[in-house]
C-alpha positions in Angstrom: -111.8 -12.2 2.7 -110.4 -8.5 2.2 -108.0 -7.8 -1.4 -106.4 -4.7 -1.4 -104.2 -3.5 -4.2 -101.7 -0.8 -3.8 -100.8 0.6 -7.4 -96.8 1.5 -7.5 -95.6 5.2 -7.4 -94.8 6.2 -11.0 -90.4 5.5 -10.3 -92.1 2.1 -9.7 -94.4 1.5 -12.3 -92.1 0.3 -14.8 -91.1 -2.5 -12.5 -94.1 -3.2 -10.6 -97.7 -3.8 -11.6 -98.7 -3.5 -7.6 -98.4 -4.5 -3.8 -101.3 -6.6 -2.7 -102.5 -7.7 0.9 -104.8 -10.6 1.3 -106.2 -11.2 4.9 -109.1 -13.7 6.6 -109.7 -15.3 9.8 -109.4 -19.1 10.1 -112.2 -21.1 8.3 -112.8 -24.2 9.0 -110.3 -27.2 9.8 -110.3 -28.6 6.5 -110.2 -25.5 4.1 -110.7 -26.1 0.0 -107.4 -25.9 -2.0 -106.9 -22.6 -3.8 -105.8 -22.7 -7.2 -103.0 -20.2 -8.4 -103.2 -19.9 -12.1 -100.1 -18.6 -14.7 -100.4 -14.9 -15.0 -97.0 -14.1 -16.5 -95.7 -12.1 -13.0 -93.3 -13.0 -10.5 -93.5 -12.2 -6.7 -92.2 -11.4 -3.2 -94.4 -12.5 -0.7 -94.8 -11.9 2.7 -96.7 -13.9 5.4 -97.8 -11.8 8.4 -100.6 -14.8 9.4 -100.2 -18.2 9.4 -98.1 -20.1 6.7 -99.9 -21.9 3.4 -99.5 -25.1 2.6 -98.6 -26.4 -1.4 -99.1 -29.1 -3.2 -95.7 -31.3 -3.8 -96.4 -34.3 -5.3 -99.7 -36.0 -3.5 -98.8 -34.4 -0.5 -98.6 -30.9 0.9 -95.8 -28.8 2.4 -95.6 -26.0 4.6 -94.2 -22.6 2.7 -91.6 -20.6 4.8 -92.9 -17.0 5.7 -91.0 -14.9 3.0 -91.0 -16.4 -0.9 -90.0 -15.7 -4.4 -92.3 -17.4 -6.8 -91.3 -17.3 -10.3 -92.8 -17.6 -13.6 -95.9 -20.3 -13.5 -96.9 -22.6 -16.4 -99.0 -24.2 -15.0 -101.4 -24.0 -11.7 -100.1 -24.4 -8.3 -102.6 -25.5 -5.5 -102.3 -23.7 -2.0 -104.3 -24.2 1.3 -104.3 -22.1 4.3 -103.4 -23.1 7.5 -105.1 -20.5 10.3 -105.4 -16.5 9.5 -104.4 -15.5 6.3 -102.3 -13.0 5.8 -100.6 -11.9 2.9 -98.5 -9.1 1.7 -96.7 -9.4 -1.5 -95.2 -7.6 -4.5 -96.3 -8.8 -7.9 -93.5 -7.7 -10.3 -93.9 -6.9 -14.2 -92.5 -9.9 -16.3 -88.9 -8.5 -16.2 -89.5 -6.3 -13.1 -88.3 -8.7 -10.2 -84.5 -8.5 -12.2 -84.2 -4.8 -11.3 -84.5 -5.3 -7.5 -82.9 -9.1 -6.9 -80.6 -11.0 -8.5 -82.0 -14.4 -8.7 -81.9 -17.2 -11.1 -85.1 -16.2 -12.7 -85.0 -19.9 -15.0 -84.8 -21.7 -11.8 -87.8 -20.7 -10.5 -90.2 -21.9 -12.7 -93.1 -23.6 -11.4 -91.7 -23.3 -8.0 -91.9 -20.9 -4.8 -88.9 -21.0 -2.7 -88.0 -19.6 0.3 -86.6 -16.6 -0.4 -84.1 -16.9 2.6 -82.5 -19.3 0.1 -81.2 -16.6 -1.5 -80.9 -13.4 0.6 -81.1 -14.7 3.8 -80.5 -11.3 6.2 -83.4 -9.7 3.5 -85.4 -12.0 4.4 -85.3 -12.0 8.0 -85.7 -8.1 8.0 -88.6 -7.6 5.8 -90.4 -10.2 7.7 -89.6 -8.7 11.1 -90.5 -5.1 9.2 -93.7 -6.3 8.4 -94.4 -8.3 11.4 -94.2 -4.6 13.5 -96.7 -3.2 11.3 -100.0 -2.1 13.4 -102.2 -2.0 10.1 -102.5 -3.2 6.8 -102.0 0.3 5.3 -98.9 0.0 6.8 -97.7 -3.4 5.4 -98.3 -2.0 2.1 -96.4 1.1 2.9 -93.7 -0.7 4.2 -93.4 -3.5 1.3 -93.6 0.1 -1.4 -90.6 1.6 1.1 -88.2 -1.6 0.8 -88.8 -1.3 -3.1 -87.3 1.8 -2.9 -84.3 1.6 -1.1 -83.5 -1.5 -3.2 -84.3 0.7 -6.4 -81.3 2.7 -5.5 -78.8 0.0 -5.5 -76.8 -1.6 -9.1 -79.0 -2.8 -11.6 -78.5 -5.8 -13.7 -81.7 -5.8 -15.4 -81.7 -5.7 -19.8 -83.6 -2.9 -20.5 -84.0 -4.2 -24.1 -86.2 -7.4 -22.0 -88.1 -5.1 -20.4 -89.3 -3.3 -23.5 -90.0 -6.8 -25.5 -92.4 -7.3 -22.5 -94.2 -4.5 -22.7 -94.6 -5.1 -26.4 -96.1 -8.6 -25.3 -98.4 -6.9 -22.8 -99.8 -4.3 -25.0 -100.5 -6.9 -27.7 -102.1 -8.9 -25.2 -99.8 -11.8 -26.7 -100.4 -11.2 -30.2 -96.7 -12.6 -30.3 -94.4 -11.9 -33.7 -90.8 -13.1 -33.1 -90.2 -10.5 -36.4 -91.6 -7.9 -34.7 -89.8 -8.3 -31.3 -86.4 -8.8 -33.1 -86.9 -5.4 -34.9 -88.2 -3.4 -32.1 -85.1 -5.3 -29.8 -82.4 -5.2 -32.0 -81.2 -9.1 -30.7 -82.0 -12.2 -32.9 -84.5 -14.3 -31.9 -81.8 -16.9 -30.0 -80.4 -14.2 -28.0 -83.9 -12.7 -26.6 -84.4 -16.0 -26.1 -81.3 -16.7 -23.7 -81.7 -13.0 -22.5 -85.7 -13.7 -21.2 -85.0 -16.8 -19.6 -82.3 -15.1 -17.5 -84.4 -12.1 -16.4 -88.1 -13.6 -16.7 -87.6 -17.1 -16.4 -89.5 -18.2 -19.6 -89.5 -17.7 -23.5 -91.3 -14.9 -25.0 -93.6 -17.2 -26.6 -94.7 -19.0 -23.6 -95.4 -15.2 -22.1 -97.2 -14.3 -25.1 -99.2 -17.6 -24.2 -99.8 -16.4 -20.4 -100.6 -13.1 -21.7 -103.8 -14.9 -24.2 -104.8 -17.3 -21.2 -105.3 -13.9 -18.9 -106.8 -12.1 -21.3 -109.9 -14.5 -21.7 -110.4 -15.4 -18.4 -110.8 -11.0 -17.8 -113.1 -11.2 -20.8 -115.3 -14.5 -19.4 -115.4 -12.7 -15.7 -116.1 -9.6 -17.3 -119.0 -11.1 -20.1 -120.7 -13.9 -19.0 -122.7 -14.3 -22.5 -119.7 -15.1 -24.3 -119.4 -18.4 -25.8 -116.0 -20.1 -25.5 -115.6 -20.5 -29.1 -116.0 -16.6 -29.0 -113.9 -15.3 -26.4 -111.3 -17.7 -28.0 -111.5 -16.1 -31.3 -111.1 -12.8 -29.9 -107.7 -13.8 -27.6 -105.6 -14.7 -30.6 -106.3 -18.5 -30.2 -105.9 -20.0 -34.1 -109.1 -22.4 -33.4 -111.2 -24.1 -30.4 -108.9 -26.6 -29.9 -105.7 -25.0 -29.7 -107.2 -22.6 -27.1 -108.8 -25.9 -24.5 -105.0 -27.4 -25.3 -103.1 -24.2 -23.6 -106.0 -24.1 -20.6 -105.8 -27.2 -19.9 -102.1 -26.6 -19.6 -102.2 -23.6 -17.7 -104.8 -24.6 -15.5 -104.7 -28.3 -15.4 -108.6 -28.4 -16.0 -110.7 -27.9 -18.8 -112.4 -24.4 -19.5 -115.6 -25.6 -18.8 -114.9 -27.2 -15.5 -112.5 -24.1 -14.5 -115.7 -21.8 -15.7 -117.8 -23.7 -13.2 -116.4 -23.8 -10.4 -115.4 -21.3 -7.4 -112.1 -19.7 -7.4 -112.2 -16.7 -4.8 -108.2 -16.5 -4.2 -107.6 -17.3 -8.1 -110.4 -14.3 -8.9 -108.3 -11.9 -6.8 -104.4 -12.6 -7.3 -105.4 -12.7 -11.1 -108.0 -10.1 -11.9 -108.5 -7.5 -9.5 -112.4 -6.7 -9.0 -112.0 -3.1 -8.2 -109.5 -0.3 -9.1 -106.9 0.1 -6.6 -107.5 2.2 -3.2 -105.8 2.5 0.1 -106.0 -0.5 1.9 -108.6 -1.5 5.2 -107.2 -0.9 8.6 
């Protein structure tokens, strides 16, 4: 299976955390479900290979080829179909707002087909990324339509985007006193204001933020005891931390710990810096 991350130009940055490309030939005809765990990001993606399958219910459902998939509290299960491939934006917490307007508090826990919502969008960057010869090119391509939608009107809160880049330096150390100081909003209207740009509360990012940061310190340190790596996310005690896993991930820590999670390991946590991508 080949990740590549694409990190955005710096005009970018602020709104993007990077482009990605995921690609693989067709294993076998029964593949493993993939679990997609919350990471407090939402995404554009693009499928240049054969379409994914989700889990609905008991059954699974065939994804379109271009999706917006919002804010996730809790795990999504995904299988391939044929050939992956993947080429998708994933968006700071508030980023996605300065590049479509969307109804951010819709979309969570789901991934939609984005023709839903800009239909002619959709259709192009498909086609745009279809015609690409290589994958360096699908990145570049995915990085280009970022730009020319930079230039249009924005409608993003730039007061939202600052309160979550306070929750992801803190790495969710979460203070509602601190936010509303640094904001200048009460509490109820940051509220109202995140759920319209980034689909969820700031506590439940703050959460997201906690729950990432211990699974990078578990991949990262495999002698650390739960109780441990707990401690040091900002979880008030053992209990409180397998009680917001198990809702994230829909397991417990141990059982997620143990098993195999190659597409998780790589939409989450990157294992290398970025670099160009493969041809």
């Amino acid at each position: 299976m080949l990740y590549r991350t694409l990190p955005p130009p710096a005009h970018l940055e602020p709104f993007v955390d990077c482009v990605w490309l995921l690609a693989a030939p067709k294993g076998g005809d029964d593949p493993e479900p993939e679990i997609v765990l919350p990471d407090g990001k939402t995404e554009l993606i693009v499928h240049f290979g054969d379409a994914f399958l989700k889990l609905e219910g008991r059954s699974y459902e065939r994804q379109a080829r271009v999706l917006m998939s919002g804010q996730l509290t809790e795990r999504i299960m995904l299988k391939p179909t044929g050939e992956i491939g993947v080429v998708s934006v994933r968006f700071k917490a508030a980023g996605a707002a300065r590049f479509f307007d969307v109804p951010y508090d819709a979309l969570v826990d789901r991934v939609v087909d984005f023709g839903d919502f800009e239909p002619a969008f959709s259709a192009a960057i498909h086609d745009r990324i279809a015609r690409c010869a290589s994958h360096d090119e699908r990145l570049t391509a995915m990085t280009a339509m970022l730009e020319e939608r930079l230039t249009q009107e924005s409608r993003e809160d730039i007061f939202v985007r600052q309160a979550c880049q306070y929750i992801a330096r803190s790495e969710g150390a979460y203070s509602a006193q601190e936010l509303v100081k640094l904001i200048g909003y009460s509490e109820r209207q940051l509220e109202r204001k995140f759920k319209k740009q980034v689909g969820i509360a700031p506590k439940i990012l703050s959460r997201i933020a906690r729950f990432q940061k211990f699974l990078a310190m578990t991949k990262e340190a495999n002698t650390l005891t739960l109780a441990d790596a707990a401690a040091a996310c900002g979880y008030y005690d053992q209990s409180h931390f397998i009680r917001d896993f198990t809702k994230f991930s829909g397991v417990s820590p141990m059982k997620y710990l143990s098993g195999n999670h190659v597409m998780s390991d790589h939409l989450i946590t990157p294992t290398d810096p970025p670099r160009p991508a493969d041809r």
